[in-house]
Wavefront OBJ file of the C-alpha trace (Angstrom):
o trace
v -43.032 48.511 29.891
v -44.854 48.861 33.295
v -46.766 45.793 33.681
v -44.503 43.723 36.128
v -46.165 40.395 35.220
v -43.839 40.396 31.870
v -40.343 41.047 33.222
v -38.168 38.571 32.181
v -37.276 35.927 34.326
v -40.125 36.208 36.917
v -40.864 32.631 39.248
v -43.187 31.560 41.515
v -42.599 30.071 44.574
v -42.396 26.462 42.741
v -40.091 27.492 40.409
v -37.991 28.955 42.467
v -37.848 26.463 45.017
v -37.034 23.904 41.753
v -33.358 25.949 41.800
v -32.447 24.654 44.844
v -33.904 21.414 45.155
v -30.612 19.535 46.019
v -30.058 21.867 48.706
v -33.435 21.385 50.307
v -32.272 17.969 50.801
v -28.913 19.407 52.768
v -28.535 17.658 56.374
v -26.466 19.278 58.953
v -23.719 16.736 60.279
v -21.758 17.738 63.350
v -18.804 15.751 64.568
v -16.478 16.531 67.846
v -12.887 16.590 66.327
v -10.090 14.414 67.962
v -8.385 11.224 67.445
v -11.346 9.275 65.527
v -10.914 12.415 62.895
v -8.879 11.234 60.138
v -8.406 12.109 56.138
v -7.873 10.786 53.152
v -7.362 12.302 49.269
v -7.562 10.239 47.028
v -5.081 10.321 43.587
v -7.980 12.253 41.848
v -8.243 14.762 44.311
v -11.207 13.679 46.058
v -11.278 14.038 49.632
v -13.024 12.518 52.880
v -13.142 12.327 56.384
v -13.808 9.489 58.343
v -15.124 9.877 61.813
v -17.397 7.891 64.396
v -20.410 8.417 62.575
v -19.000 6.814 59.186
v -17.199 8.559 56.245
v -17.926 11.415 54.332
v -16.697 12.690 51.057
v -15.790 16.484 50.653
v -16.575 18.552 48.000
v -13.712 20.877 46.708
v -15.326 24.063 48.368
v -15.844 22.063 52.120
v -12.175 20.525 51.712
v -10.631 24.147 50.425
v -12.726 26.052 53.907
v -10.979 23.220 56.319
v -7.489 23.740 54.870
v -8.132 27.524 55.111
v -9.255 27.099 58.569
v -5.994 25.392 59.407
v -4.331 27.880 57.906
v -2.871 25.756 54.419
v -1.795 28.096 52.229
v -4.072 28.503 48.557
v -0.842 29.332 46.202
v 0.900 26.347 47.541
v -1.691 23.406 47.893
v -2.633 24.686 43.740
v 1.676 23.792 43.332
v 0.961 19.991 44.680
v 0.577 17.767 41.872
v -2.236 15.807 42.770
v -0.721 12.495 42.989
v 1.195 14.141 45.957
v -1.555 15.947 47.627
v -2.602 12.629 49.907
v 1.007 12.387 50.929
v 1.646 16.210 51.721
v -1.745 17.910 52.690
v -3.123 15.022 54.562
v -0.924 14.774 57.667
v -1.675 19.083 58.412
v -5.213 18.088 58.137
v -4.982 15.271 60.544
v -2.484 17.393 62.903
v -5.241 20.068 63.624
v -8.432 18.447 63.335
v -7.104 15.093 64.845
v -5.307 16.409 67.764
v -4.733 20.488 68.204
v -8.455 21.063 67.604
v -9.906 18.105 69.911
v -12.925 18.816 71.554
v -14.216 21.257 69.367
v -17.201 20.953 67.131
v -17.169 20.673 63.020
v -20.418 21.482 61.374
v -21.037 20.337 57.630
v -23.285 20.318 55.429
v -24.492 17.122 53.518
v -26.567 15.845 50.536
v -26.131 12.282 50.381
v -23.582 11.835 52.327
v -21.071 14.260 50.865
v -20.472 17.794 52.609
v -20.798 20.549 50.324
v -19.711 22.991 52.741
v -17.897 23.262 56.112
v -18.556 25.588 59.095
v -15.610 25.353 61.394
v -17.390 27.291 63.171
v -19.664 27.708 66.779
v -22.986 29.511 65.837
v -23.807 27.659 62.710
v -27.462 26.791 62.172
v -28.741 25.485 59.187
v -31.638 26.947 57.630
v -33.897 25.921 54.333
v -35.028 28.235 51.917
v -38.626 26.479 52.248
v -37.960 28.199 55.735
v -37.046 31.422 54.515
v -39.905 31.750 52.257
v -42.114 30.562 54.691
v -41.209 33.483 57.115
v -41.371 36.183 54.372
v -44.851 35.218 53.251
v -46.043 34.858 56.710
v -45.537 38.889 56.948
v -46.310 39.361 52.735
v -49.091 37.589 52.403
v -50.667 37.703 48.983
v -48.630 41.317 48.153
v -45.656 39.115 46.443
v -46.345 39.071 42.692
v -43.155 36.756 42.292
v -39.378 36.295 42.307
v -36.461 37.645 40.223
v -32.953 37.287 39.575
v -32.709 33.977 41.250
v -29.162 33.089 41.692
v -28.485 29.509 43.207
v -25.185 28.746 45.133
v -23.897 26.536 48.038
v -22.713 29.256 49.624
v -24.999 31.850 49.169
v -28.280 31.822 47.347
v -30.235 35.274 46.433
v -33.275 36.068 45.273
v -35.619 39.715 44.890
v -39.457 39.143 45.987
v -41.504 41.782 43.673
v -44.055 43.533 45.466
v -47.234 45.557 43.900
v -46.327 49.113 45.203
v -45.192 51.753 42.246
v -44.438 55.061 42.372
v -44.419 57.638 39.259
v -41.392 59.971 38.805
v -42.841 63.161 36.456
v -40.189 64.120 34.156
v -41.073 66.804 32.062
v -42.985 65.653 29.548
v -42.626 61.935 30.404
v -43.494 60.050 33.780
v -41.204 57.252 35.121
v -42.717 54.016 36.518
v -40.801 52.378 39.548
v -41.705 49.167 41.080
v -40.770 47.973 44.673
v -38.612 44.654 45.415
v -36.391 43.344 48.543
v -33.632 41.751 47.655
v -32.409 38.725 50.248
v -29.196 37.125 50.058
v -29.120 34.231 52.349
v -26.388 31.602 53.054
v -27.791 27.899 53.026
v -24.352 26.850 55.101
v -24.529 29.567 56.918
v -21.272 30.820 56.672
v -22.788 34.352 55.628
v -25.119 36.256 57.748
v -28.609 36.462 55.983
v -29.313 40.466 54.425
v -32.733 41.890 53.701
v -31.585 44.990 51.128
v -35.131 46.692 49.820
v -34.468 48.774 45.931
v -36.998 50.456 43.758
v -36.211 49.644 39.837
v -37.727 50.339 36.686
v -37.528 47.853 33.490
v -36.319 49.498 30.585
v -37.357 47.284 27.849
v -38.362 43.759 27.352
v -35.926 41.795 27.800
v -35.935 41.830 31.437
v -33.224 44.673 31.509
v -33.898 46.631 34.871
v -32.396 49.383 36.458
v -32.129 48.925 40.630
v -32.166 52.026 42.826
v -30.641 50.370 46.654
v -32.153 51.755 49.125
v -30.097 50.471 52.458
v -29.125 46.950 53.959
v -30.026 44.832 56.969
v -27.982 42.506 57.947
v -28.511 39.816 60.342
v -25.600 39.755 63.031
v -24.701 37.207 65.535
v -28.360 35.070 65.061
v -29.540 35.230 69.115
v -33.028 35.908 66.921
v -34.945 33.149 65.175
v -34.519 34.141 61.766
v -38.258 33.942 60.897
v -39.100 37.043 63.481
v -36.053 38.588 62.188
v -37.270 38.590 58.580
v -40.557 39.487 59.555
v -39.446 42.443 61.345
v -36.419 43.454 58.995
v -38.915 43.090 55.997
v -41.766 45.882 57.540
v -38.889 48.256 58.577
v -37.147 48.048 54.965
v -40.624 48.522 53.258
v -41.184 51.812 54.876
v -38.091 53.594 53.025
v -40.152 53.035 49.712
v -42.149 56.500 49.777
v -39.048 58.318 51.407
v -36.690 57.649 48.271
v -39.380 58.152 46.176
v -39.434 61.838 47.103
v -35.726 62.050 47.088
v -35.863 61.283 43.157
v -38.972 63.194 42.612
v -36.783 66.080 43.858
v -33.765 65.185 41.468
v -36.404 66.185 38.798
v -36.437 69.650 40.419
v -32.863 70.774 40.543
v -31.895 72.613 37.679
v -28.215 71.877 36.757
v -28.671 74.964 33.589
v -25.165 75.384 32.340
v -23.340 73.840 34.393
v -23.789 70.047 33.364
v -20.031 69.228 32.340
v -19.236 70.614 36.013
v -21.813 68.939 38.012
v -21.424 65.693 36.129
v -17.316 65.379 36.766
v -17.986 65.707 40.429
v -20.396 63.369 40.861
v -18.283 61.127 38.772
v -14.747 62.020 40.419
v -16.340 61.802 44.009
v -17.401 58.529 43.345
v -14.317 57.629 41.490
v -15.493 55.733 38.777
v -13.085 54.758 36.248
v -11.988 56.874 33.068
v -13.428 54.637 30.770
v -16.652 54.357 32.304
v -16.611 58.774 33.043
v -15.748 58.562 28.887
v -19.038 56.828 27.923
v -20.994 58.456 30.256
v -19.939 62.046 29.133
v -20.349 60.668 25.613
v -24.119 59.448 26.204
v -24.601 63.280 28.120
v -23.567 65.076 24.788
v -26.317 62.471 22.959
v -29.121 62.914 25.224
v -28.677 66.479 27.083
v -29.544 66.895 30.765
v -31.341 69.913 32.180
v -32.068 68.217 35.599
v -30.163 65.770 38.490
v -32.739 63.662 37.212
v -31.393 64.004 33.763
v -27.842 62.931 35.132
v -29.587 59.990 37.148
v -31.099 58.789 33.841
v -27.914 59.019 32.104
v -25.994 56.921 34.612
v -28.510 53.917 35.119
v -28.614 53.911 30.688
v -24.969 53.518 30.334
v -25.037 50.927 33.262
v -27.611 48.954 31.670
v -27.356 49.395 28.478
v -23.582 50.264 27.034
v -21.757 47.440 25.364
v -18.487 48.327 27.944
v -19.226 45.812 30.702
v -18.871 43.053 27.792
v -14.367 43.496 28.511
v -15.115 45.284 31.530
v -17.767 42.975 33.271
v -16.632 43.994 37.027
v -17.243 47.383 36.154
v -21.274 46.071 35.940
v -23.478 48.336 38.739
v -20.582 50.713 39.432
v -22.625 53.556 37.837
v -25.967 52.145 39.407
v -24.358 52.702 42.439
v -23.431 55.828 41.412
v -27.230 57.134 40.892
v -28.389 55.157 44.219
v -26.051 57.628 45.932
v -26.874 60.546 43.883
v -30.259 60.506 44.954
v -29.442 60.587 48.506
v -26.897 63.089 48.226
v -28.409 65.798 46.040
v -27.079 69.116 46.951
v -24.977 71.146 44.802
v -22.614 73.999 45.411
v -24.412 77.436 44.479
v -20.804 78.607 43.405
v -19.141 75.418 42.100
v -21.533 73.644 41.098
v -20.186 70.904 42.640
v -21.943 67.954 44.255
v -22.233 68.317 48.349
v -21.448 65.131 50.334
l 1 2 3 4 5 6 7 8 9 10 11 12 13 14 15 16 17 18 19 20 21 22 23 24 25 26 27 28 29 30 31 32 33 34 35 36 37 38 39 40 41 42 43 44 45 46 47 48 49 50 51 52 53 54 55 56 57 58 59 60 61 62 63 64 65 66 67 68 69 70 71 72 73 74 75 76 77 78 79 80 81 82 83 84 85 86 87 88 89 90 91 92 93 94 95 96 97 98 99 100 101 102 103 104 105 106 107 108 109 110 111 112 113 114 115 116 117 118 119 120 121 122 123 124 125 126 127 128 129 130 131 132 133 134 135 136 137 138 139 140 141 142 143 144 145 146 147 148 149 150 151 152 153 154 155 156 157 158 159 160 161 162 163 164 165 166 167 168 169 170 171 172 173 174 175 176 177 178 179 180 181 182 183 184 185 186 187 188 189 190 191 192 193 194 195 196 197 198 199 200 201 202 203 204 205 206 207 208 209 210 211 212 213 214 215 216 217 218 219 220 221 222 223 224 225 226 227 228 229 230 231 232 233 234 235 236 237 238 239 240 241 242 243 244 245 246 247 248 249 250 251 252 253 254 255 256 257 258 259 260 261 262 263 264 265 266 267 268 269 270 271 272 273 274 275 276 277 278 279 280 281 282 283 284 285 286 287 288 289 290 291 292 293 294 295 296 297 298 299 300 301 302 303 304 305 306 307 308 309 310 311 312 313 314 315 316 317 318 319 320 321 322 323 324 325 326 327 328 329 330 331 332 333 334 335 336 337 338 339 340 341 342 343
């Protein structure tokens, strides 16, 4: 299917902006630590902090980063039974924040009163998505058809902006449609640093299945730079490695692999050490479809990534093989005498 308008899943800005409209509501509450710091947990686990400014509840996720922070270790706090959690978790939390940490400044992140994360942290600045969309269609314009694979999350929330530019891959006989997207991951608390990661894909079938070629990663470090000229900028740079890794898979289509397949195929799949059972299926799917080309091999590996029924008892094993192909592309040489795949 190459008409991007039907991939499964596709948003506008209204929809996507829907997924996170609790968080758009998200205040930033900063409070100096010290002796007006003090905690409570109650017997169902719930826990706040009461400070000058009033009391706040904490979410699970806020109260887990503060006791992290401190330094409370995970296996042990999960051993408290609950009704003894006030009693025995309560006085560290009051030690540090109340006294050995006075001075300093806790950031967190509110909706209605009740922090859904913490950022123990100096640099924090909060940032919308409404903000981040904002900066990427300031330098897009009208050339975003829409949004996929939205995935909403209070610590990180990502989403791929689908842009018109295609290139065609000839094949032999058949010619390969690839689209253009940037994928940004961005961190509403901002306890991650925002990434701009640009990918050519392809959709398979109907269903929305897709096959993602990465192209590279930006990632925005230390944030001395407003992050709407960062995007901006970040955003032009990553488009212009479109048309370069388009060539380097139009020239997969020209390397010849002959009679060597079984050899060129185990070392791209022993360099990258993928796992037996994956290297199983995808030699499997080889002697099914035949390869004459890299491209051939590249085809083979995105199929069994998106298609074979494996990932359903081995789901972390999901984009291995993508990765695989991404890497191929870039790395296309092979041995004249072994055959064998040149880093």
């Amino acid at each position: 299917m190459n008409n991007i308008m039907e991939l499964k899943g596709m948003m506008n800005r209204e929809q996507l902006l829907d997924q996170v409209k609790d968080l758009e509501t998200a205040e930033p509450l900063e409070l100096e630590l010290g002796k007006d710091i003090k905690f409570q947990i109650g017997e169902d686990g719930e826990g706040s902090i009461n400070h000058k400014k009033g009391t706040t509840t904490l979410s699970s996720a806020a109260l887990g980063t503060l006791l992290a922070h401190i330094g409370f270790p995970r296996p042990y706090l999960k051993k408290i039974p609950i009704e003894e959690v006030n009693k025995l978790v309560v006085p560290h939390l009051n030690f540090w924040y109340g006294k050995e940490l006075t001075g300093q400044i806790l950031r967190l992140l509110t909706i209605k009163n009740n922090a859904v994360a913490a950022i123990p942290k100096a640099n924090f600045k909060h940032v919308k998505v409404s903000e981040i969309l904002i900066a990427i269609e300031e330098v897009l314009g009208k050339s975003i058809i829409g949004y996929h694979k939205v995935w909403p999350g209070n610590k990180e929330f990502q989403f791929s902006i689908l842009t018109p530019e295609t290139a065609e891959i000839k094949s032999g006989q058949k010619n390969d449609i690839f689209n253009a997207g940037i994928r940004v991951a961005h961190s509403i608390s901002g306890e991650k640093s925002t990434t701009v990661s640009p990918y050519l894909f392809r959709q398979w079938c109907s269903n929305g299945a897709t096959t993602e070629h990465n192209l590279g990663s930006w990632k925005r470090r230390g944030g001395k730079e407003d992050i709407g000229p960062w995007l901006q900028r970040t955003i032009i740079e990553s488009r212009k490695v479109f048309s370069k890794s388009v060539d380097q898979l139009q020239e997969l289509c020209g390397i010849k692999i002959d009679k060597n397949t079984s050899e060129v195929l185990d070392s791209v799949l022993e360099q990258s050490m993928v796992p037996r059972q994956l290297q199983k299926v995808v030699r499997n799917t080889l002697i099914d479809d035949g390869a004459d080309t890299l491209y051939d091999v590249y085809n083979i590996l995105t199929k069994v990534d998106t298609h074979s029924s494996i990932f359903e008892e081995h789901p972390n094993a999901k984009g291995i093989l993508n990765n695989v192909a991404s890497n191929l592309a870039c790395h296309s040489k092979l041995c004249p005498v072994c055959h064998k795949q040149m880093k």
